[in-house]
MIKOLDREN-791408 format. One record per residue (C-alpha): x, y, z; residue in one letter. Coordinates in steps of 0.001 Angstrom, whole numbers, padded with zeros to 6 digits, always signed. Layout:
N
XYZA ...
***
This chain:
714
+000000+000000+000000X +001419+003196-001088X +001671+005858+001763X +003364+008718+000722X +005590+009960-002335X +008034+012576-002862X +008815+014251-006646X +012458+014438-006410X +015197+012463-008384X +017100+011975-005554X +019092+009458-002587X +017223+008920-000116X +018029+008174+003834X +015954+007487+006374X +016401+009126+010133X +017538+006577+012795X +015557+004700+014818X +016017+007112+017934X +014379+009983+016330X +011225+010820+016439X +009170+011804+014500X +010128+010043+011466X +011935+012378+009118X +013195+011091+005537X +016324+013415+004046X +016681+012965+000240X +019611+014164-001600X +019648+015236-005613X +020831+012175-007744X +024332+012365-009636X +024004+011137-013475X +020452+011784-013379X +017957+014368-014854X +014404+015275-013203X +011551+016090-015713X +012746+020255-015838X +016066+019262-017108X +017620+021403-013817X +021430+020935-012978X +020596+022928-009186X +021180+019920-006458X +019758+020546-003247X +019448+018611+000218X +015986+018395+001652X +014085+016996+004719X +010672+015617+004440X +008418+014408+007833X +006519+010985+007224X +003298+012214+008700X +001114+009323+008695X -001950+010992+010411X -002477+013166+006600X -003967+011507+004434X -002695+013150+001569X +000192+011423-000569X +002386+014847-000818X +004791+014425+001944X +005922+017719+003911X +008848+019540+003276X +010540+020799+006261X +013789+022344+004893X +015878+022744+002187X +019578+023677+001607X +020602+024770-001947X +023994+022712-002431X +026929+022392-004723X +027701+018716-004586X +025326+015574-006113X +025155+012647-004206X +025879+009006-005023X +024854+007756-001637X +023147+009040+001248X +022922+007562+004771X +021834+008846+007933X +024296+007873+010889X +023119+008212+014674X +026186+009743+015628X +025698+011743+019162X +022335+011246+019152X +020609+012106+022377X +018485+009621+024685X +015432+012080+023950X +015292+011037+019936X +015431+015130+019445X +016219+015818+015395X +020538+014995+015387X +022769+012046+013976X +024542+013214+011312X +024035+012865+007592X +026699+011584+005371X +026807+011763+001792X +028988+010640-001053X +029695+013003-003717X +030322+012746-007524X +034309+013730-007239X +035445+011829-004608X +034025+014074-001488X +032580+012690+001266X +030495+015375+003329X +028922+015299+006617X +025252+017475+007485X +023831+018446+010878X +020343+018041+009714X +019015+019679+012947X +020478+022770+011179X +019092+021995+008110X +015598+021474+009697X +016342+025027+011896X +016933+026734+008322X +020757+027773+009272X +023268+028197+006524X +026231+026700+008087X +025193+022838+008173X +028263+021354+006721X +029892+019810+009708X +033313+018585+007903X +033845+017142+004423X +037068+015453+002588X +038242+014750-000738X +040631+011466-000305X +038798+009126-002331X +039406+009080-006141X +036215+009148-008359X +032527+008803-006989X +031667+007297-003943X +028795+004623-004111X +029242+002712-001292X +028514+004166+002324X +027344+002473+005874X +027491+003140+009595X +028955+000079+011468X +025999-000312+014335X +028315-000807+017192X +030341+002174+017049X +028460+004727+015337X +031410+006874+014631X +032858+004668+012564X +031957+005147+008667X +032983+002986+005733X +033253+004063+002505X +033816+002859-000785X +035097+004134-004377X +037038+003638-007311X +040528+001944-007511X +039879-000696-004847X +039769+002370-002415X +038161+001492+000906X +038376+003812+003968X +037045+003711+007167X +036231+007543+008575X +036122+007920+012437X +033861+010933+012859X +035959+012422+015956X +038799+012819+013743X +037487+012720+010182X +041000+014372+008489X +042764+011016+008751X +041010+007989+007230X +042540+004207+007748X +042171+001486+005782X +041193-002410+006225X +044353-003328+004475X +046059-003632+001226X +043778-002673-002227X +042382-006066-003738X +044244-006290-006808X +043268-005396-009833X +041848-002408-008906X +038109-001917-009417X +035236-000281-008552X +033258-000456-004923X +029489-000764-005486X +028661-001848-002067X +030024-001709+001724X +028412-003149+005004X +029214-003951+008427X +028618-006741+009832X +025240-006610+011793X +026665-009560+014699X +030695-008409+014781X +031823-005188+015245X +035329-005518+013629X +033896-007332+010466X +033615-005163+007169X +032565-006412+003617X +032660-004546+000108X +031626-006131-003010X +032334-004943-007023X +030578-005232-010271X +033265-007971-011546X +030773-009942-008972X +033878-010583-005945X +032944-009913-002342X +035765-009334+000364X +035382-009993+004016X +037823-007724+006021X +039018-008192+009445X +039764-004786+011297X +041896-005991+013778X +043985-007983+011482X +043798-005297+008652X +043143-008072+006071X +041039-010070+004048X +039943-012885+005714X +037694-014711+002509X +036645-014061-000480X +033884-014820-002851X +033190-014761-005858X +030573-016392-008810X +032492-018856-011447X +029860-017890-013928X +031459-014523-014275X +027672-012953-014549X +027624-011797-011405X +027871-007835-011382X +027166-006973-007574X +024546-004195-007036X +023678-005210-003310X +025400-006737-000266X +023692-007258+003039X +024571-009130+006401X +021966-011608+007850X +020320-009362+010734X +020898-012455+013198X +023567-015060+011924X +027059-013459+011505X +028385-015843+008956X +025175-015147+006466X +025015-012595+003280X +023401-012128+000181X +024801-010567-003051X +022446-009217-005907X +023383-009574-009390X +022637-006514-012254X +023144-008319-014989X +020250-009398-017104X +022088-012739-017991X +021677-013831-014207X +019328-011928-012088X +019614-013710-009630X +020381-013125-005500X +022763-015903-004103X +023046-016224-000085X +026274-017185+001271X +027554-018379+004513X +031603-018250+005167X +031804-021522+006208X +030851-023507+003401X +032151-020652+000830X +032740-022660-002465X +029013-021847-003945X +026093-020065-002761X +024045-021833-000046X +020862-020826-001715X +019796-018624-004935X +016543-016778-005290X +015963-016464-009257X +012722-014102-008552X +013189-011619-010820X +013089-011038-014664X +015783-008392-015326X +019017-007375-013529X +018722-006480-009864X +019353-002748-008959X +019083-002723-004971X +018395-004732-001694X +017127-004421+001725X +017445-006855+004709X +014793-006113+007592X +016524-005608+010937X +013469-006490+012040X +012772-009696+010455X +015472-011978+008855X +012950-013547+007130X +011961-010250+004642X +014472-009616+001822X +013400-006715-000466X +014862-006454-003747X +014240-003996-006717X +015060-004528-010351X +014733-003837-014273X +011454-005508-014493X +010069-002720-012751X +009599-004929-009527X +009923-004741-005812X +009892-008369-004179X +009354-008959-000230X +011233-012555-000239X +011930-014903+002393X +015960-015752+001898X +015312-018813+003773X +012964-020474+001393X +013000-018287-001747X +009578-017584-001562X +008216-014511-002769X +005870-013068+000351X +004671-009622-001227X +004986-007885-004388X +004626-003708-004030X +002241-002438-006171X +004377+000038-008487X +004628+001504-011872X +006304+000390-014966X +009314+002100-013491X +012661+000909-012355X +013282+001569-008987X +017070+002265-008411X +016882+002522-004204X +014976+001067-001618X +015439+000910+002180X +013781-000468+005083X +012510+002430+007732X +014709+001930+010939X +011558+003116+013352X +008421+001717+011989X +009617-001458+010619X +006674-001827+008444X +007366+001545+006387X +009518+001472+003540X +010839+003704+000160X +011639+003442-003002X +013508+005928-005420X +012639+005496-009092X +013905+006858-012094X +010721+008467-013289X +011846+011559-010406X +009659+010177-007650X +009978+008534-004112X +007718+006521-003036X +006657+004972+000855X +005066+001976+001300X +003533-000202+003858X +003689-003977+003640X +001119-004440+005953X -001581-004059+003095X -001973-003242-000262X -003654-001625-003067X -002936-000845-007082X -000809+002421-007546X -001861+003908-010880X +000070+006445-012696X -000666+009715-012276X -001455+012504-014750X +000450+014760-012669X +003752+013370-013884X +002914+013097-017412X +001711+017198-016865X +005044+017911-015150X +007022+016088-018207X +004774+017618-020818X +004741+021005-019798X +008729+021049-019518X +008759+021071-023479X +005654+023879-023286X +003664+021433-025046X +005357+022033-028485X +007833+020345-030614X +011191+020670-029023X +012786+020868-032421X +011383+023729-033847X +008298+022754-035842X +006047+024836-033848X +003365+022258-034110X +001703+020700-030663X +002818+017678-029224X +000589+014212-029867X -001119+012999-026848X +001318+011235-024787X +000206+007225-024491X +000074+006355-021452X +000447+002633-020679X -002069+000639-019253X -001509-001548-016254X -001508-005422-016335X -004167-007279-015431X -002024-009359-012623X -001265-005906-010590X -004973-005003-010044X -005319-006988-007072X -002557-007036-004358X -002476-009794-002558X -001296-009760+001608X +001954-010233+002930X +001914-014462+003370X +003266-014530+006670X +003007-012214+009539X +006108-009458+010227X +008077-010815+013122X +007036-007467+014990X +003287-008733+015130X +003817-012610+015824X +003274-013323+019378X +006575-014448+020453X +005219-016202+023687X +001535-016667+025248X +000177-017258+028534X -002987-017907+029770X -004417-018911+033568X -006404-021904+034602X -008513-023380+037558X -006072-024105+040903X -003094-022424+039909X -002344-023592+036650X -000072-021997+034269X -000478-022569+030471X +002438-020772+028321X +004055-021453+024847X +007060-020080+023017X +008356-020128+019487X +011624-021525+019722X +014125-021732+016817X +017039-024510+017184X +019207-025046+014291X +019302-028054+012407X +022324-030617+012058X +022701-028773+008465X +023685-025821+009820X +022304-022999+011655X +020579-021419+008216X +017925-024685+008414X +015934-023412+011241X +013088-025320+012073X +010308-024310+014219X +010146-025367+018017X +006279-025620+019357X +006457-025967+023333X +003807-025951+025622X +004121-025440+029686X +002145-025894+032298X +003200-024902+035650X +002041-024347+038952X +001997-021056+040323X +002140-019510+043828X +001736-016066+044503X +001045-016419+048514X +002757-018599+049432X +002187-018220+053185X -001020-018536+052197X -000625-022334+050618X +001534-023350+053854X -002032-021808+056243X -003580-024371+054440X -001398-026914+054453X -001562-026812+057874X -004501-027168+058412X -005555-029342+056272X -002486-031823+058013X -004878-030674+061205X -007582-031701+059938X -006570-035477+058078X -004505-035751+061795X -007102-034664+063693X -004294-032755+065951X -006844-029970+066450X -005257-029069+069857X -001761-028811+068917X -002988-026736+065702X -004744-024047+068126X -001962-023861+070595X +000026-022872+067773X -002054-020578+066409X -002543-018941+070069X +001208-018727+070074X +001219-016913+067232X -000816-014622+067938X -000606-010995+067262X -003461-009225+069019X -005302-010266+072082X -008376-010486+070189X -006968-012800+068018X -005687-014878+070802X -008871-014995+072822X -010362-016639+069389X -008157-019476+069189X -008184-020229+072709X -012166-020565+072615X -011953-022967+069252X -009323-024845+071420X -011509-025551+074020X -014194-027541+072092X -011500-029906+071538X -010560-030543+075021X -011833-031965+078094X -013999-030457+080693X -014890-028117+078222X -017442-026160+080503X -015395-025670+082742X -012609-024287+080847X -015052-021713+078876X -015918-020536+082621X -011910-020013+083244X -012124-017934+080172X -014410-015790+080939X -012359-015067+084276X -014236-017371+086518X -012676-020487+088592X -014310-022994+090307X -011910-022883+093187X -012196-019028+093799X -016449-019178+093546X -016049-021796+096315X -014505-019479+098247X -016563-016616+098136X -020064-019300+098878X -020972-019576+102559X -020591-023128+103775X -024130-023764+104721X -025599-022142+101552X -028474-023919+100045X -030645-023542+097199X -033904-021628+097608X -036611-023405+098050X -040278-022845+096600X -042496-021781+099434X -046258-021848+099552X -048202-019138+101183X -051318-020178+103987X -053058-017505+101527X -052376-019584+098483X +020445-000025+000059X -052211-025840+100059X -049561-028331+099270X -051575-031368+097802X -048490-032775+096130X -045800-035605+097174X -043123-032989+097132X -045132-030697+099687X -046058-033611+102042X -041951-034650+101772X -041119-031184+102769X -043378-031116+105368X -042999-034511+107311X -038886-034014+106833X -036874-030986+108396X -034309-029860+105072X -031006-029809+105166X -028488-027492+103711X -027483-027869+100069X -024841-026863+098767X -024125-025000+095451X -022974-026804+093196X -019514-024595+091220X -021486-025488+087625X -025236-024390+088790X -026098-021572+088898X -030037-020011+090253X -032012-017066+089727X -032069-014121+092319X -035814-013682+093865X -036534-010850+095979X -038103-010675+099560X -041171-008597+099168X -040138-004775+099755X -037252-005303+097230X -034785-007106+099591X -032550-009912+097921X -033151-013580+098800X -030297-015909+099941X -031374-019121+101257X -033118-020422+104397X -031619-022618+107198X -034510-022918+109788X -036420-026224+108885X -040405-025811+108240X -043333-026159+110638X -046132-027652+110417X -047962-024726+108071X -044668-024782+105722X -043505-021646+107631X -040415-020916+109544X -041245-021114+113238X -040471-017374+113632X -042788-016227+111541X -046161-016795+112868X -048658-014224+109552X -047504-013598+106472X -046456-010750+105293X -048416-008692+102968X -046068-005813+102392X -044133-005407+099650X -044336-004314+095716X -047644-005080+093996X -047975-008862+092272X -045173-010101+094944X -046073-013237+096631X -047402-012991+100063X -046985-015075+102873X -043031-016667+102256X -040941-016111+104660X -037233-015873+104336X -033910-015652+106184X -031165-013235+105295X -027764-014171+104434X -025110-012374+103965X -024255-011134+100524X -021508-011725+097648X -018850-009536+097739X -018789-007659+094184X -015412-006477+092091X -014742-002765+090775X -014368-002861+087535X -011415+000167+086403X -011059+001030+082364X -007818+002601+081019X -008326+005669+079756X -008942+006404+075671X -006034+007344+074107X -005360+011148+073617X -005164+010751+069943X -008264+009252+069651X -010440+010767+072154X -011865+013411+069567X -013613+009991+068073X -015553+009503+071733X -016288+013366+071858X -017497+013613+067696X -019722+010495+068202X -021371+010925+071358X -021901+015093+070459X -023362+013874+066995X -025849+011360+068917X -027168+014392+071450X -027719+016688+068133X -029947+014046+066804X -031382+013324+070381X -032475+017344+070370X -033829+017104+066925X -035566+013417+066754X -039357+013683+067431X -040156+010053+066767X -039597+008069+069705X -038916+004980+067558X -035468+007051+066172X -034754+008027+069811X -034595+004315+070711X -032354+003534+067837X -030308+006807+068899X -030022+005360+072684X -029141+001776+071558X -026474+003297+069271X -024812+005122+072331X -024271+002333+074263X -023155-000271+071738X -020645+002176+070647X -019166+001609+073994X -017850-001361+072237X -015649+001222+070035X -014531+003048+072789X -013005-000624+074604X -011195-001230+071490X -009725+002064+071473X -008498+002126+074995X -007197-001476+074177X -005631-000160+070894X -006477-003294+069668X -007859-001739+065856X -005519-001851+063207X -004000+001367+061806X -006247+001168+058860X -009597+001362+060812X -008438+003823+063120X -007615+006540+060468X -010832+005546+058793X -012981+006447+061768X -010960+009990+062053X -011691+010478+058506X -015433+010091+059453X -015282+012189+062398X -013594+015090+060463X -016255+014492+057858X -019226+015020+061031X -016986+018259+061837X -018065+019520+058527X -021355+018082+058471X -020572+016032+055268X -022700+012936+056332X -022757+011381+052654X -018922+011756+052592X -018709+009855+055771X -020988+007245+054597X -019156+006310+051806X -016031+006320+054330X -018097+003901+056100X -018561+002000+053477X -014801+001708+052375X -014009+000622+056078X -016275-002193+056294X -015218-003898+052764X -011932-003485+053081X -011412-004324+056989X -011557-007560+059156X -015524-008161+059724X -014858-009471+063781X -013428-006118+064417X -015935-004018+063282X -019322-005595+063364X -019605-004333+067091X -019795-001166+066520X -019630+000181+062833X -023729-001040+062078X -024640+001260+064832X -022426+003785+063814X -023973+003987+060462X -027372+004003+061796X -025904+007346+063730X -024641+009066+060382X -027793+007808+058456X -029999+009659+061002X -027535+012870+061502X -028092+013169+057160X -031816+012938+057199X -032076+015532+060413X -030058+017477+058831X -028598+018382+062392X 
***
């Protein structure tokens, strides 16, 4: 799918993969002649804007130069972290000059952008790249075997790899090696390729094509495998690219015969190894796998040859073309649709010659015919695999109990060598923990449980303990497990059979019921038993336990010791007694005993901190008090005051966690300010996120209080 185009005969670069946004410099062609037949050159800067939907790209700057270019690159030299506009561009003139551009000077419109340039190399320079590693290191290639490599911090002295390949010929191509920093290879139209080892400042191999057909127009390292290249052929006799690895360098490990016609340029995707691009006389561009051969996209294009065409370092999808009709052209592999040719061109080309005959007859030009595009380029079919950048590399995906389901695509090199890579499918599952201390709880307990060691598993838990409240829970789930179970839940609640022994009176008995006489008489058995035998004192058992009657008049009962008369009466009471409260019974008679002594129960003191809680809550319940009419919302107002009591023993235990605590400030400052829906909703965050035994005390109550305070509106 075409994106954008430029009308320039030019070199094209694109901006590294730092910057942002995506610029594309383009530099005016040497040996080549746009449709105005101008001689100017200039350098210009275009911004892939892919939010337009226009096809013009925008110009951002332009500097009027002296020099045309053979190749252009764009190095990230000094480039900052931020991606701002910088690098440096390099460019390889027609008479032996290499020059380097500050295109943020360019873009900025200055007039002094020309950073350094030399003049060492003899003839034009056509081969250019930036090794990856060191990005101040430039290689360059020209005529007469002539290879130099530039450091950019001192660009006046060039060095060399070695000794000029003999004969002397011309350098079409130069690349680094995209694995090995120190590795360098150049390549010539007589169809030889030289690999160069910096450190050793020699040729380490060399290939070359028996056939003698082989004029190289394109050299490229495999992205991923150091030891991989491919070389493009021009000529139409063998059109051909051939991929080589250095270990098995007597022939070509594989040739793609795709095109037609002579090759003029590649591409390898740093991206994906797997997408070659290639341009050539047939008017072509070919996305090809070099691992199979297979074609995976053709670009739909014009009956043009295309002379350039590079990936886009950034957006790996993006990529341009330079044709010799005077246009650049962006496309997108990631669809596709036909690319007509435009009247626009044919205007531009027709209105150079002002629509007459150029040689003088005066008479109009014929209508130009234009050809007609082949059937087979109407449709364009999709890319046939996906990019590398969009495959899922790996995939993961929960299940029930922990499980873990994950795949990768793993590549392991066959025993052929590592350029037969075949396709790994693995698929893991795993169990995962995330709380761990979690999984051990259970564990325990569910040893507990199969063990029955229920005992042991409290104690420990009691042990463990962090609060008191949390350590009066597991000592009452420990005591259904044990013996004498009653008796222990009494010691719990701070009762001891030994010390209510203590406080009982040895001859106390049990009350008795007593009848009144009233009531690139005793009728029953029980009466007549009671009456014919004197009783005895009983004594109180530590696990009974009896409710207190009242003498009439309101004085406490506590057992009798004189034995009954005849009547059923104690013989010092002689008439009944009639006094007392309404409905009491009349006539029983009763001896006093002395009382139980009773304990003083002391509370600490609230904290300081959080006494304003006490003081909000209880002023908030008097407001309502003073305002409430209904005596059904006093009640509720009353019951809420007391239970709250509840809050008030936690606080002078400090036994509410930090959370809760700052929650109920928050909902005291929001009473302060009479924001009762605020304090609701911090109500509401309190309760769902907090423990529900150490709020369900107080905190219903406590939103009945703020529920009432919001519809009094006190």
């Amino acid at each position: 799918m075409k994106l954008k185009e430029v009308d320039r005969t030019a070199m094209q670069a694109w901006s590294p993969a730092q910057n942002h946004p995506i610029y594309l410099a383009t530099g005016t062609s040497a040996q080549q002649l746009d449709a105005t037949f101008s001689t100017n050159a200039s350098l210009e800067i275009f911004e892939l804007d892919l939010s337009d939907p226009s096809l013009d790209m925008k110009s951002c700057a332009t500097f009027s130069s002296s020099h045309r270019y053979h190749k252009l690159i764009w190095g990230p030299y000094k480039m900052d972290s931020k991606g701002d506009v910088s690098g440096v561009l390099i460019a390889g003139g027609e008479n032996g000059n290499i020059i380097l551009y500050d295109p943020s000077k360019i873009i900025a419109g200055d007039k002094e952008v020309v950073i350094a340039q030399n003049d060492k190399h003899t003839g034009p320079v056509r081969a250019l790249d930036v090794n990856i590693f060191q990005t101040n290191l430039v290689a360059s290639g020209a005529n007469e075997s002539e290879i130099y490599i530039w450091d950019l911090n001192n660009f006046a002295t060039p060095m060399t790899p070695g000794a000029k390949t003999q004969p002397p010929e011309d350098i079409s191509c130069i690349a680094w090696n995209r694995q090995v920093q120190h590795i360098l290879a150049s390549a010539s139209p007589s169809g030889r390729a030289t690999v160069w080892d910096l450190r050793k400042n020699e040729p380490i191999i060399k290939v070359s094509d028996h056939s003698n057909r082989m004029h190289c127009s394109g050299l490229a390292w495999h992205p991923d495998v150091a030891t991989q290249m491919v070389l493009a052929s021009e000529d139409d006799r063998l059109p051909v690219i051939q991929m080589w690895d250095l270990r098995f360098a007597s022939s070509p490990l594989r040739v793609l015969e795709n095109h037609a016609r002579g090759i003029l340029a590649i591409a390898w995707s740093m991206a994906d190894p797997e997408l070659l691009l290639s341009c050539g006389k047939d008017a072509k561009i070919l996305c090809s796998n070099p691992n199979t051969g297979e074609v995976l996209y053709e670009l739909p294009t014009n009956t043009q040859w295309c002379f350039d065409i590079q990936w886009c370092p950034r957006n790996p999808a993006v990529l341009s073309a330079a044709s010799f009709d005077g246009r650049i052209s962006v496309y997108s592999i990631m669809g596709g649709s036909t690319d007509g040719l435009r009247q626009k061109q044919v205007d531009k080309l027709s209105s150079s010659f002002g629509n007459l005959d150029p040689f003088g007859t005066g008479q109009p030009l014929p209508p130009l015919q234009i050809p007609q595009q082949t059937a087979q380029h109407s449709i364009v079919l999709p890319l046939k695999k996906p990019p590398k950048w969009i495959r899922r590399p790996v995939g993961a995906s929960f299940s029930f109990g922990g499980k873990l389901v994950t795949f990768e695509n793993v590549r392991m090199p066959s025993h052929q060598g590592a350029e037969q890579q075949q396709q790994q499918h693995h698929v893991f599952i795993s169990q995962v923990v995330t709380e761990k201390e979690f999984l051990s709880r259970s564990d325990q307990l569910q040893q507990a449980v199969q063990s029955q060691g229920f005992i042991n598993y409290c104690q420990k838990k009691i042990d463990a303990s962090q609060t008191e409240f949390e350590k009066n829970v597991w000592s009452f789930l420990k005591v259904n497990f044990e013996d004498d179970s009653r008796g222990k839940y009494l010691e719990l609640l701070g009762y001891r059979k030994e010390d209510l022994g203590k406080k009982m009176p040895e001859n106390f008995m049990p009350p008795v019921p007593i009848t009144s006489p009233i009531m690139n008489p005793l009728g029953d058995p029980q009466s007549q038993m009671l009456q014919q035998q004197p009783s005895a004192p009983v004594p109180l058992s530590s696990q009974s336990s009896f409710p207190q009657p009242h003498l009439p008049g309101g004085q406490p009962f506590h057992g009798v010791q004189q034995p009954l008369g005849q009547t059923g009466m104690p013989p010092s009471f002689s008439k009944p007694n009639i006094e007392g409260a309404p409905g009491a019974p009349i006539g029983n008679t009763f001896q006093h005993v002395q009382s139980l002594p009773t304990k003083k129960i002391t509370k600490k003191p609230i904290p300081d901190e959080h006494l304003i809680l006490k003081t909000t809550f209880e002023d908030l319940i008097q407001r309502c008090l003073s305002s409430a009419t209904d005596p059904q919302t006093k009640r509720k107002l009353d019951d809420a005051s007391k239970r709250l009591e509840f809050l008030y023993d936690k606080l002078r235990e400090q036994t509410l966690s930090p959370t809760i605590t700052s929650g109920l400030h928050n909902i005291a400052r929001s009473i302060e300010t009479r924001n009762y829906s605020e304090g609701l909703t911090m109500h509401t965050h309190i309760v769902s996120t907090s423990n529900f035994s150490e709020t369900s005390a107080f905190m219903p109550v406590l939103k009945v209080v703020l529920t009432q305070a919001n519809k009094l509106g006190v």
